[in-house]
N, C-alpha and C positions, 0 to 999 in steps of 0.2 A: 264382255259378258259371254258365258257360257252357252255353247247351243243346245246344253240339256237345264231345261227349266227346275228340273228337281235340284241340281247343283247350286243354282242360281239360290234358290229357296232356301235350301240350307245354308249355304252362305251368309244370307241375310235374317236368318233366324238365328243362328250363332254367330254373327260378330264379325266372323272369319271371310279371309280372299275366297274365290274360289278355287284357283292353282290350291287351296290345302284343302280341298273336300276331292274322296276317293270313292268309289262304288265298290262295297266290298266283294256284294253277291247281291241276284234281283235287287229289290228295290230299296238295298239297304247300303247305308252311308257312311263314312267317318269323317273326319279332319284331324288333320295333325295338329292343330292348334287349339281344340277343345276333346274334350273326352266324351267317351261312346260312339257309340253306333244307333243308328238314326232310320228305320222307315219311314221314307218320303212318296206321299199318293197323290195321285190328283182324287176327285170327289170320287168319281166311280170306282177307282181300284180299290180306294180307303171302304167303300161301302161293301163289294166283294171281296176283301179281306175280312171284313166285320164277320160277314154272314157267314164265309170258311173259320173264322176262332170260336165264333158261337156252334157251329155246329160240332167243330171240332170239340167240343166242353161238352157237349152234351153226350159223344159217342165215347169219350174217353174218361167222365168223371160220375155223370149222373147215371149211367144206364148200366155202367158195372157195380154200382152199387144197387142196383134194384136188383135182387136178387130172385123176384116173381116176375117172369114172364109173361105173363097174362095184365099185370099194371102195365106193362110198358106201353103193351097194344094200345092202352089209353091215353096214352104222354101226348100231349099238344106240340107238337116243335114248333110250330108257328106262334102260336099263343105265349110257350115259352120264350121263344127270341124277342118276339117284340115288347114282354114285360123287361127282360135284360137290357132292351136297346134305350130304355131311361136312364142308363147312367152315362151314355154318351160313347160314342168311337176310343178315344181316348182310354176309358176301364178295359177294355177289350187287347186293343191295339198296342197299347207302351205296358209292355211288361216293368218299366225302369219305375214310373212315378203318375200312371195312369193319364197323363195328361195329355191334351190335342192343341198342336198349334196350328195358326193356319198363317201361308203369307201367298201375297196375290203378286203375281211374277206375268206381265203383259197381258194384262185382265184375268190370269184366269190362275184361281184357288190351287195350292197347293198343300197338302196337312202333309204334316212332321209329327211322328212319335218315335220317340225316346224307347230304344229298347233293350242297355245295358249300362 
């Protein structure tokens, strides 16, 4: 067994050894023997990842289109994230197919999203 739990994870979420899972950059993954690249979190990091893509959507898609600066002053960030955060980590996180897996690797949760 791998002494990085994330490897371990994905491993056993794709099928695959883990001699063929690679880290390509932070906390992202591949295998030679399945396709894509893979962000693998544990709970907390998956959750401050959340809350950096939400807010990153908020400064790069809704606030250049309000084109009156005086509405913006009004915008809820908070109010708006956590309306967003009903469709799960997974909408957010796997750019590939929005989904979130999760597998538990020496009691403790690890999430996998899919991100090409």
């Amino acid at each position: 067994m791998s002494d990085d739990p994330k490897i371990t994870a994905l491993a056993k979420h794709l099928g695959v050894s883990e001699e063929s899972i690679s880290n390509c950059h932070g906390d992202t993954y591949e295998s030679i023997d399945a396709p894509g690249e893979y962000l693998v979190l544990d709970d907390a990091e998956a959750d401050q990842a959340w809350d950096e893509a939400l807010e990153s959507y908020i400064d790069d898609c809704i606030f250049p289109e309000c084109k009156d600066a005086i509405l913006i002053q009004y915008f809820d960030r908070d109010a708006w994230k956590r309306d967003a955060k009903f469709d799960g980590r997974g909408h957010s996180l796997s750019s590939y197919d929005g989904e979130e897996h999760e597998v538990q690797v020496d009691g403790d949760w690890i999430f996998i999203y899919r991100v090409n």
